[in-house]
C-alpha positions in Angstrom: -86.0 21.9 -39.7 -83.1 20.8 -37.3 -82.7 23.1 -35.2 -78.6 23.5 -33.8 -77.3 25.1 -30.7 -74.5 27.7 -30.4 -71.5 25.4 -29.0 -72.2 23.4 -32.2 -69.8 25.2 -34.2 -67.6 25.1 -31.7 -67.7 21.4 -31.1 -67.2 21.1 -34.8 -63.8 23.3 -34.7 -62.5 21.4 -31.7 -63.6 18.1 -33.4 -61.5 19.7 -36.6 -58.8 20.9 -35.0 -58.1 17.7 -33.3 -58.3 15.9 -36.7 -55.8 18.3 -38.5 -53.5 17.9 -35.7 -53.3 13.8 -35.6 -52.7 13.5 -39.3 -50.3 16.1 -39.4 -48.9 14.0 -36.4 -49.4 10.6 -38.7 -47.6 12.1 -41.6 -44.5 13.3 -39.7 -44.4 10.2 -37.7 -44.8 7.9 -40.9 -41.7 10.3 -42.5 -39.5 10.4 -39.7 -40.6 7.6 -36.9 -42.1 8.1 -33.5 -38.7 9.1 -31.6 -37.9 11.7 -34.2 -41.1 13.1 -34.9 -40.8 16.7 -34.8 -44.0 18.6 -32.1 -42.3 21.7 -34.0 -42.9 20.5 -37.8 -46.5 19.3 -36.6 -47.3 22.9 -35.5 -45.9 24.2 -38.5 -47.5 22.5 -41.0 -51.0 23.1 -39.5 -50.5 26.6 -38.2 -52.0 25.4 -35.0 -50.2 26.6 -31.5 -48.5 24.7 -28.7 -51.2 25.4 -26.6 -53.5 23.7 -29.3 -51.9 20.6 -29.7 -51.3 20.4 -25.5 -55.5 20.9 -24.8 -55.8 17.7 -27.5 -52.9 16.0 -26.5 -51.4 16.2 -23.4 -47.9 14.1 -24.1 -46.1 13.3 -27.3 -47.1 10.0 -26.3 -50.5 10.1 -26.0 -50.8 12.1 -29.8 -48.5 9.1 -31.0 -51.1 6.7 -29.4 -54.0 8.6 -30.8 -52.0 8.1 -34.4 -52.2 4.7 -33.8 -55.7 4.2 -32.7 -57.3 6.6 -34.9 -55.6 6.6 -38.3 -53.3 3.8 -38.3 -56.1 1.5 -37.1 -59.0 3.3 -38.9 -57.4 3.2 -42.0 -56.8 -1.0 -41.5 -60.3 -1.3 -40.9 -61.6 0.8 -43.8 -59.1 -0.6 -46.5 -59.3 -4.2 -45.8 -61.2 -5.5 -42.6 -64.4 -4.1 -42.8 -65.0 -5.0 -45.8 -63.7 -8.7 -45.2 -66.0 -8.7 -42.1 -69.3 -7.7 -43.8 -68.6 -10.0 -47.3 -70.1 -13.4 -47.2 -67.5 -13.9 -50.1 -64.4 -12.7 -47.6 -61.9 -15.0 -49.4 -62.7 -13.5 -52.8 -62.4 -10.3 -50.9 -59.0 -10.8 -49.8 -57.8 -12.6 -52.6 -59.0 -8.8 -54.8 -57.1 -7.0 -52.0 -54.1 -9.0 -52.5 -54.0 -9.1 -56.2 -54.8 -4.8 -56.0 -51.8 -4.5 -53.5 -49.8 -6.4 -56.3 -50.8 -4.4 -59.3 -51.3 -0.9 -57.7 -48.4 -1.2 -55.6 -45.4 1.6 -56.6 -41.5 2.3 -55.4 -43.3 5.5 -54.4 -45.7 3.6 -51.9 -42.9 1.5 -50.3 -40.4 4.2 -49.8 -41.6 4.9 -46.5 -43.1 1.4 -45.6 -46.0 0.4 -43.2 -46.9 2.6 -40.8 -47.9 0.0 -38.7 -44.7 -2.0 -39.3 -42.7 1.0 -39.1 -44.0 1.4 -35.3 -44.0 -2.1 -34.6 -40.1 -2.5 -35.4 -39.5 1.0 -33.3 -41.4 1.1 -30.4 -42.7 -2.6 -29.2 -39.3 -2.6 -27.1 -39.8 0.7 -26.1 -43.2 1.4 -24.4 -45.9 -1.1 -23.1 -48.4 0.8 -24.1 -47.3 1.6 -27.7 -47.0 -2.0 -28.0 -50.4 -3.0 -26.7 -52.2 -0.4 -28.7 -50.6 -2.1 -31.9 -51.1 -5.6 -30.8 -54.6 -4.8 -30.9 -54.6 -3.6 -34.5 -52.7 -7.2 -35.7 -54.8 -9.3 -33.2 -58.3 -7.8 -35.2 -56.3 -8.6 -38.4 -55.1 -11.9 -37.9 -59.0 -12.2 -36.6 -60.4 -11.1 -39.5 -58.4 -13.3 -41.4 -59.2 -16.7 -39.7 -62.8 -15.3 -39.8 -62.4 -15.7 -43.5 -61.3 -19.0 -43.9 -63.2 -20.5 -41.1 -66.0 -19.5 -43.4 -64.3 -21.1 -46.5 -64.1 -24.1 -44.6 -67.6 -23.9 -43.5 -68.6 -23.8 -47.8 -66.2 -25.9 -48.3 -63.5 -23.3 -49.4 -60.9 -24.2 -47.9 -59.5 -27.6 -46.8 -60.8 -28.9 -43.6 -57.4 -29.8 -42.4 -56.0 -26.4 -42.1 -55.5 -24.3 -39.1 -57.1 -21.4 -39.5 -55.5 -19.0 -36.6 -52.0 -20.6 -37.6 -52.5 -19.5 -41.3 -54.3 -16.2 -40.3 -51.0 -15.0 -38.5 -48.8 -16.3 -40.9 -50.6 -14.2 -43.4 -50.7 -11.2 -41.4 -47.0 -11.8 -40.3 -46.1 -12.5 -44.2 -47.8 -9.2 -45.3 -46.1 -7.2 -43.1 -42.5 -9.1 -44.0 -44.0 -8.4 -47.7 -43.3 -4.9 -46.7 -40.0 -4.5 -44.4 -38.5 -6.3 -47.5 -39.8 -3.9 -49.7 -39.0 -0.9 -48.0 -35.1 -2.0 -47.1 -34.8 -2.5 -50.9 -36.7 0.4 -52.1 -38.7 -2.2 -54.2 -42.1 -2.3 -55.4 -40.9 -5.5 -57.4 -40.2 -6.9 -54.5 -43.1 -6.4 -52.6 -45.5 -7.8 -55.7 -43.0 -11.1 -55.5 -43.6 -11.6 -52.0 -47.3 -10.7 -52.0 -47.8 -13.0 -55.0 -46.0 -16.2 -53.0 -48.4 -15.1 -50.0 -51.3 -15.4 -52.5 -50.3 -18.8 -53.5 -50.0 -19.9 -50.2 -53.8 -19.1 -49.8 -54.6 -20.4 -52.9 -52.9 -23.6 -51.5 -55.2 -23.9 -48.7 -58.4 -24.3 -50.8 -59.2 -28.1 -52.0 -57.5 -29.2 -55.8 
């Protein structure tokens, strides 16, 4: 039997506590945007303290980071790039994300846009380290897309000629237009038209 200690529990509330607090944080950043998130709303939505929120997060900065690292990024990585990085099929993998973004995709879903590209747009001019932290997250993406089609080249996937780290951040760079269209239009129809001319263009790169 596995024995457990008596801070255990309390490890697992802190642990908890913290999580409830960064995607409450996620949630009112994604509604309202980093500068206007409300530290107020957060606190009541989750019943949690000032206090709480200070011994987790010391700035409104470093929980807006933490948003970034941990659920914005986390969330990447489970929807799309981990499973593109462990596939030895990654191109039929993207190609099934992209036609599931197309068909699932719902005026709903794109009323609020990316949170990434929400943050990119409102805080890359504002603060260094806002914009390093989400860098990161499109450098692994536009990496885990040239990953991809190097393979495709390497069985003969995808054309020989092509670029790969050129096309990777054009894809990445697409997607994200893809959605800053869609949300300035309140538009799911326009986000399935964009993301179906991104799918040709990756359809384009693979030999006739």
């Amino acid at each position: 039997m596995i024995q457990t200690t008596a801070s255990e529990p309390a490890a697992a509330a802190i642990s908890d506590t913290r999580a409830v607090l960064l995607h409450a944080a996620a949630k009112e950043i994604h509604q309202h945007g980093f500068k206007a998130a409300s530290i107020a709303t957060i606190l009541q939505d989750t019943g949690l303290t000032k206090g709480a929120l200070y011994h987790h997060f010391p700035s409104k900065q470093q929980l807006g980071l933490a948003v970034v690292d941990e659920v914005i990024a986390t969330d990447l990585a489970a929807r799309m790039l981990d499973p593109l990085r462990r596939s030895v099929d990654g191109l039929d993998v993207l190609l099934a994300y992209m036609d599931w973004r197309i068909t699932a995709m719902t005026d709903a879903d794109v009323r609020l846009g990316c949170p990434l590209n929400n943050l990119v747009q409102e805080m890359s001019h504002e603060d260094p380290e806002f914009r390093a932290r989400l860098d990161h997250i499109l450098q692994d993406w536009q990496a885990a897309i040239a990953q991809v089609l190097r393979e495709g080249q390497q069985q003969g996937r995808i054309l020989s000629t092509v670029d790969v780290d050129a096309s990777a951040l054009f894809i990445v760079s697409a997607w994200e237009g893809c959605w800053g269209m869609a949300k300035i239009r309140q538009s799911a129809e326009t986000f399935r038209l964009c993301m179906a001319q991104l799918k040709l263009y990756v359809l384009g790169l693979m030999p006739r």
